[in-house]
MIMAR-323610 format. One record per residue: residue number from 1; residue in one letter; chain; x, y, z of N, C-alpha, C, O in turn. Coordinates in steps of 0.1 Angstrom, whole numbers, m for minus. Last residue first. Example, Ala and Ser with C-alpha at 12.3 -4.5 7.8 and 13.67 -1.06 7.14 Angstrom:
<bado seq="2" type="S" mol="A" n_u="128" n_v="m22" n_w="71" ca_u="137" ca_v="m11" ca_w="71" c_u="129" c_v="0" c_w="79" o_u="134" o_v="11" o_w="80"/>
<bado seq="1" type="A" mol="A" n_u="132" n_v="m57" n_w="78" ca_u="123" ca_v="m45" ca_w="78" c_u="132" c_v="m33" c_w="78" o_u="142" o_v="m33" o_w="85"/>
REM end
This chain:
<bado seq="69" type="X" mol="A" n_u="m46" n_v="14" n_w="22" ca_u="m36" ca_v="11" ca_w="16" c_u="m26" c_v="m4" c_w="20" o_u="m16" o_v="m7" o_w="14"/>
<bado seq="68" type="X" mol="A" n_u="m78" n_v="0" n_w="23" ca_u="m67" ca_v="5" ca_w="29" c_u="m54" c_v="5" c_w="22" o_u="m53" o_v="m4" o_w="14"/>
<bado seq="67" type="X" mol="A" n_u="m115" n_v="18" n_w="19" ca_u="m100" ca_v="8" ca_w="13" c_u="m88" c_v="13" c_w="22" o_u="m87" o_v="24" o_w="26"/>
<bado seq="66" type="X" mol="A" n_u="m131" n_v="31" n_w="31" ca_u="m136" ca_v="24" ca_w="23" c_u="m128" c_v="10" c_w="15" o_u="m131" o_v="0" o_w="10"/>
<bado seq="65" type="X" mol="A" n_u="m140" n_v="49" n_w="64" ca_u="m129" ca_v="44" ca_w="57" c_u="m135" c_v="30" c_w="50" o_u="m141" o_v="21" o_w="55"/>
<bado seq="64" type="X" mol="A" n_u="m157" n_v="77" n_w="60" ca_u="m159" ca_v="60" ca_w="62" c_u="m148" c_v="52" c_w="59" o_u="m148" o_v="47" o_w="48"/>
<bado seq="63" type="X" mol="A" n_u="m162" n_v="112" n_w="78" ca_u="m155" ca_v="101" ca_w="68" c_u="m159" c_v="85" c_w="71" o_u="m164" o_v="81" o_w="82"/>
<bado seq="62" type="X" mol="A" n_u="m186" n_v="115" n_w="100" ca_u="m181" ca_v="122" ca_w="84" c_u="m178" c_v="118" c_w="76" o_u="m184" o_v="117" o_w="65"/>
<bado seq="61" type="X" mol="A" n_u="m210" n_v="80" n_w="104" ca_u="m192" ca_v="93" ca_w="103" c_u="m192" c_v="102" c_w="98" o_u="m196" o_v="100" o_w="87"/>
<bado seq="60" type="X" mol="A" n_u="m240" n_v="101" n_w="116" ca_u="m230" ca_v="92" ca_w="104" c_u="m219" c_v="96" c_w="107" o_u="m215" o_v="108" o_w="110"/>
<bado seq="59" type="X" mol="A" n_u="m277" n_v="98" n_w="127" ca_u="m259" ca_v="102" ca_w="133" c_u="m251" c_v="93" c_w="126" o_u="m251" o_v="81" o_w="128"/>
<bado seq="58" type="X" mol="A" n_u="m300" n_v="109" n_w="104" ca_u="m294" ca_v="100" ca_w="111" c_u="m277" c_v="104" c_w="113" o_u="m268" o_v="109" o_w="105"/>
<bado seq="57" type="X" mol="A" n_u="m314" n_v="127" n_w="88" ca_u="m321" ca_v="122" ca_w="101" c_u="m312" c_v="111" c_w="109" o_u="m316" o_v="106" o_w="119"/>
<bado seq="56" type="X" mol="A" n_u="m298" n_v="134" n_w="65" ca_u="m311" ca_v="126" ca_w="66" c_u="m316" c_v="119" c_w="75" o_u="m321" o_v="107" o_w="74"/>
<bado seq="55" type="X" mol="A" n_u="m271" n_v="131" n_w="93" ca_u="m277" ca_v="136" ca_w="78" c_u="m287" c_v="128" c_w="77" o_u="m289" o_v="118" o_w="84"/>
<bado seq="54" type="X" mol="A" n_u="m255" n_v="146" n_w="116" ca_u="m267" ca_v="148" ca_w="115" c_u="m266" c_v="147" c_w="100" o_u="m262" o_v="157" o_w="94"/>
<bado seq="53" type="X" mol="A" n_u="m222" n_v="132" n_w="124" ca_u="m227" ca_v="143" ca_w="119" c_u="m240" c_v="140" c_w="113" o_u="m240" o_v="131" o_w="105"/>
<bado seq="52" type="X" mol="A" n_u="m190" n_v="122" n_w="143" ca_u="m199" ca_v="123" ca_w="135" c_u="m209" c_v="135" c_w="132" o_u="m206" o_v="147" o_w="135"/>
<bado seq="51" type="X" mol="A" n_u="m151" n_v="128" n_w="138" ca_u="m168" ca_v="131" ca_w="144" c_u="m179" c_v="127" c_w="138" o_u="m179" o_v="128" o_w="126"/>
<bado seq="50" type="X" mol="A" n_u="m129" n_v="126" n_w="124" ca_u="m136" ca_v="114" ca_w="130" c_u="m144" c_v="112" c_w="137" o_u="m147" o_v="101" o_w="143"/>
<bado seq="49" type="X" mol="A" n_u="m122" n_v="153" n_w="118" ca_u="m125" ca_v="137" ca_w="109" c_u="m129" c_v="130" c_w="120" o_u="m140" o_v="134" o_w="119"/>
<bado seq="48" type="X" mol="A" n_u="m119" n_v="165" n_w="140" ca_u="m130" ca_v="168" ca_w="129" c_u="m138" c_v="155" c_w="117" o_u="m149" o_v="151" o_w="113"/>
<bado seq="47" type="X" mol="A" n_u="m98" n_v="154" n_w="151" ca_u="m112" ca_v="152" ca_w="161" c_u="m123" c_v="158" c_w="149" o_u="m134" o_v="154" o_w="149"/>
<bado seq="46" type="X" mol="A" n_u="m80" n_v="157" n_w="135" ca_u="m82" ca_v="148" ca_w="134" c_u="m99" c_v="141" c_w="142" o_u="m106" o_v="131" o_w="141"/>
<bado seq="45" type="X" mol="A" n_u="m84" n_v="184" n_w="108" ca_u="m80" ca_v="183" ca_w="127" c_u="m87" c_v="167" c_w="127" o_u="m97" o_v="164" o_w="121"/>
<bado seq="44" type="X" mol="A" n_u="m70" n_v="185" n_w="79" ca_u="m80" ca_v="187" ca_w="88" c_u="m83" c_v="180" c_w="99" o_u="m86" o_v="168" o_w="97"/>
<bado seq="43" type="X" mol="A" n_u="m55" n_v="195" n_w="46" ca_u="m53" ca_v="191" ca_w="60" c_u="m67" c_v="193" c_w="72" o_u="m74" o_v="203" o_w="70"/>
<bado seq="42" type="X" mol="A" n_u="m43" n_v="188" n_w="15" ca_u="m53" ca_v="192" ca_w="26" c_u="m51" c_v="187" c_w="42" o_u="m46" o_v="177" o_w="47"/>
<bado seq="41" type="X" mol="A" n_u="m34" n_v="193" n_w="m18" ca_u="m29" ca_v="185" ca_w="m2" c_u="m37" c_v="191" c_w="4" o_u="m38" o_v="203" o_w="0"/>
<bado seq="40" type="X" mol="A" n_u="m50" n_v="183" n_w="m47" ca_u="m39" ca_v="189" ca_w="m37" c_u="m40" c_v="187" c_w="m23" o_u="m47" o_v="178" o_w="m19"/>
<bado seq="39" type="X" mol="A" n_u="m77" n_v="183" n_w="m71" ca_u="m69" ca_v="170" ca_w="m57" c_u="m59" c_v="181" c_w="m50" o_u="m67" o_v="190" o_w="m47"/>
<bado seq="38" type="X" mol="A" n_u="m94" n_v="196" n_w="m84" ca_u="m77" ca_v="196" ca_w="m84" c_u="m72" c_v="191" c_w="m74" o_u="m62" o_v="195" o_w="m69"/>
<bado seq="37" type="X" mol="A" n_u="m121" n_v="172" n_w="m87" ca_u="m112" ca_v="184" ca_w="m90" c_u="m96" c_v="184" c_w="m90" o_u="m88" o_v="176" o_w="m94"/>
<bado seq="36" type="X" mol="A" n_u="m111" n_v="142" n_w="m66" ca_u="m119" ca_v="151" ca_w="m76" c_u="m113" c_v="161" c_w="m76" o_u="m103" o_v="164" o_w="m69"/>
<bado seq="35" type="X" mol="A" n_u="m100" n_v="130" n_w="m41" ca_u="m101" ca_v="124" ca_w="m56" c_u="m107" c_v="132" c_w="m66" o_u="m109" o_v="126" o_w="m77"/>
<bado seq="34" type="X" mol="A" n_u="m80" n_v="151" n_w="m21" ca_u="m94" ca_v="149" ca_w="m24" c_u="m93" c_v="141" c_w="m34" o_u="m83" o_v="144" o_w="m41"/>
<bado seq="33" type="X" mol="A" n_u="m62" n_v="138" n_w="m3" ca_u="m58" ca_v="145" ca_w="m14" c_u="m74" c_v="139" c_w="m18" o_u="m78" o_v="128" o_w="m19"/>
<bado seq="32" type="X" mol="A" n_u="m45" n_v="145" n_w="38" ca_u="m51" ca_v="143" ca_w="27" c_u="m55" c_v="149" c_w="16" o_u="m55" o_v="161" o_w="15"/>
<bado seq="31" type="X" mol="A" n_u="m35" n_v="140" n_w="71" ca_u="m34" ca_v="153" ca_w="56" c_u="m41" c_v="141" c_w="49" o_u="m41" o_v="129" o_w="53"/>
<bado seq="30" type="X" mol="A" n_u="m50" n_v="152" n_w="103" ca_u="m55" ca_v="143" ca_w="90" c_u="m48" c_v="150" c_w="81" o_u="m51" o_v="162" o_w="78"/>
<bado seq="29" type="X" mol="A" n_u="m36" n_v="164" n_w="130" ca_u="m41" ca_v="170" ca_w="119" c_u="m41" c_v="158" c_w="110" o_u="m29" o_v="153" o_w="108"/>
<bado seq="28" type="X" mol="A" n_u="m30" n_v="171" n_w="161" ca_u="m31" ca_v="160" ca_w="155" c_u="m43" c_v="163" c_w="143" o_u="m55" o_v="163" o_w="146"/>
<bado seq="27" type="X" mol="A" n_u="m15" n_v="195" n_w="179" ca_u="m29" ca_v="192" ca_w="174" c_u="m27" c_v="181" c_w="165" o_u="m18" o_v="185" o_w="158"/>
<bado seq="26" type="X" mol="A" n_u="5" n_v="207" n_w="191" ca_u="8" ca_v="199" ca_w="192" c_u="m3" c_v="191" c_w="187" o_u="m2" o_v="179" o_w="189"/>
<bado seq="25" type="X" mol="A" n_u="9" n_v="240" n_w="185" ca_u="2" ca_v="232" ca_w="196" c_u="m3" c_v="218" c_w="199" o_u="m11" o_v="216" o_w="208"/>
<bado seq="24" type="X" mol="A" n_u="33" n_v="239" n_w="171" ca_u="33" ca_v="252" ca_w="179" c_u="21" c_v="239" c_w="190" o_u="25" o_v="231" o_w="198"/>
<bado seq="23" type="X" mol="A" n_u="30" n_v="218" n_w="147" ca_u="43" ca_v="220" ca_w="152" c_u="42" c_v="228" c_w="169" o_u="49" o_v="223" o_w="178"/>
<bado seq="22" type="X" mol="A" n_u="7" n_v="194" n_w="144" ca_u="9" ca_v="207" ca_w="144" c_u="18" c_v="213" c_w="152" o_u="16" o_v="213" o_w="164"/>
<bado seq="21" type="X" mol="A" n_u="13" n_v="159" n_w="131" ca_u="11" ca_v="166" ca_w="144" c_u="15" c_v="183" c_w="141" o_u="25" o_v="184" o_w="135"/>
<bado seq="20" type="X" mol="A" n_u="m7" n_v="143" n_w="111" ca_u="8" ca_v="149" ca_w="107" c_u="5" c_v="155" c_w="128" o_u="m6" o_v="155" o_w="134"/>
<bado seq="19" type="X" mol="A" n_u="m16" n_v="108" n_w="95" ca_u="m16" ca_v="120" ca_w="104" c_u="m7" c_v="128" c_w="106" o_u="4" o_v="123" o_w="104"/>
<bado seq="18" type="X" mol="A" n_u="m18" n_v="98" n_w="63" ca_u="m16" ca_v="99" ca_w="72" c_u="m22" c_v="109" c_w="86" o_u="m31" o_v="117" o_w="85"/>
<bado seq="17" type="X" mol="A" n_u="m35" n_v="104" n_w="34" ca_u="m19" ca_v="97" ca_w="34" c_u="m14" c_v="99" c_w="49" o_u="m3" o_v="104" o_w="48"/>
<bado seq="16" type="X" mol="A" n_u="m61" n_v="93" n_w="22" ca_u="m57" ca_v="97" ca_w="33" c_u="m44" c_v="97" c_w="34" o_u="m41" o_v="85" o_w="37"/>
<bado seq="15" type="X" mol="A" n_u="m81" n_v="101" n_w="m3" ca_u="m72" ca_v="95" ca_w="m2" c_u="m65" c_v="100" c_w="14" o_u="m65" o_v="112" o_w="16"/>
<bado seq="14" type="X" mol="A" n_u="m114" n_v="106" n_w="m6" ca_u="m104" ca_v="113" ca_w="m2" c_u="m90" c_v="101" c_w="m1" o_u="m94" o_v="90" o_w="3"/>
<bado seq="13" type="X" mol="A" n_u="m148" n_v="113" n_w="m21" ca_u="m138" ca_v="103" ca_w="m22" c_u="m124" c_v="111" c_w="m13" o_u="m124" o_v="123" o_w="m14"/>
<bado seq="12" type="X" mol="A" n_u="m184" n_v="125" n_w="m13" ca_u="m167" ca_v="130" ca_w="m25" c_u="m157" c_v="113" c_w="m18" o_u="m163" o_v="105" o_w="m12"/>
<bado seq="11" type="X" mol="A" n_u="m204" n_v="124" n_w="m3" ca_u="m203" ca_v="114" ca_w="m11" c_u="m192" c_v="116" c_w="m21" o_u="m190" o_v="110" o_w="m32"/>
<bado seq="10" type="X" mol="A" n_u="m210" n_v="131" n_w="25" ca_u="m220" ca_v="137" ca_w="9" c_u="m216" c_v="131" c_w="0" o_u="m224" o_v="132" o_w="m9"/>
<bado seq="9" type="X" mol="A" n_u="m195" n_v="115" n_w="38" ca_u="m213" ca_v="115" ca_w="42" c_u="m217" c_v="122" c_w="30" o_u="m228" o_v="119" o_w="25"/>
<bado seq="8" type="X" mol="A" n_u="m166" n_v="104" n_w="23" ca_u="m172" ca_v="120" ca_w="27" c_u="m188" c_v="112" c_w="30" o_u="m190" o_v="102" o_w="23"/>
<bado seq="7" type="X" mol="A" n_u="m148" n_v="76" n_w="26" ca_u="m161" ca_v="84" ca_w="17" c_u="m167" c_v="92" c_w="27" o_u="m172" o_v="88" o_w="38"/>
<bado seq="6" type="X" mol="A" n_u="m111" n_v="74" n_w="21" ca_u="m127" ca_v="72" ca_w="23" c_u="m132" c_v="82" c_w="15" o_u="m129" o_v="90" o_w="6"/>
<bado seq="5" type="X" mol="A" n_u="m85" n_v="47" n_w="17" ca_u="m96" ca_v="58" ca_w="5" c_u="m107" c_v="62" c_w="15" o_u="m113" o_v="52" o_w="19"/>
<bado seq="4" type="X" mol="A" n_u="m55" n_v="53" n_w="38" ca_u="m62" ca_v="48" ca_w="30" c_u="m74" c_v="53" c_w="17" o_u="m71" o_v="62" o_w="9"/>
<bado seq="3" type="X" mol="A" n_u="m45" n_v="48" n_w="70" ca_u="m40" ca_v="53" ca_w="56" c_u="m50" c_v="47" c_w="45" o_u="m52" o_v="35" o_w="46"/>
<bado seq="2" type="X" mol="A" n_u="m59" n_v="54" n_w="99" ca_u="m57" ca_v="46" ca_w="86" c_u="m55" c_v="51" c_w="74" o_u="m63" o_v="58" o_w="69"/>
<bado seq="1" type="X" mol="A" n_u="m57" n_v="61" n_w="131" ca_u="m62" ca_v="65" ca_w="118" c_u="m54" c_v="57" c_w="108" o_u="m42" o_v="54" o_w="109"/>
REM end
């Protein structure tokens, strides 16, 4: 995974500042800072990010990585 900007399939922006590993079950978690609204720190399972997903009839990443840091 890549530090960097992507694009959500619905079309928000995210900055990615890394991968973090979950202390207790050892899960490999995406953190990240939305570009809109109140940005703050987020986090979400790395097999989440980087699944794809049914839109307007066709199988898309969730995320796109669009720039790299």
């Amino acid at each position: 995974m890549k530090s960097g900007r992507y694009r959500h399939f619905k079309g928000g922006e995210y900055q990615v500042q890394g991968v973090a590993r979950h202390s207790e079950t050892g899960e490999q978690l995406v953190v990240y800072t939305p570009l809109y609204g109140d940005g703050g720190l987020w986090v979400r399972p790395l097999s989440m990010f980087q699944e794809t997903v049914q839109h307007e009839g066709q199988e898309v990443p969730r995320f796109k990585l669009i720039s790299v840091d």
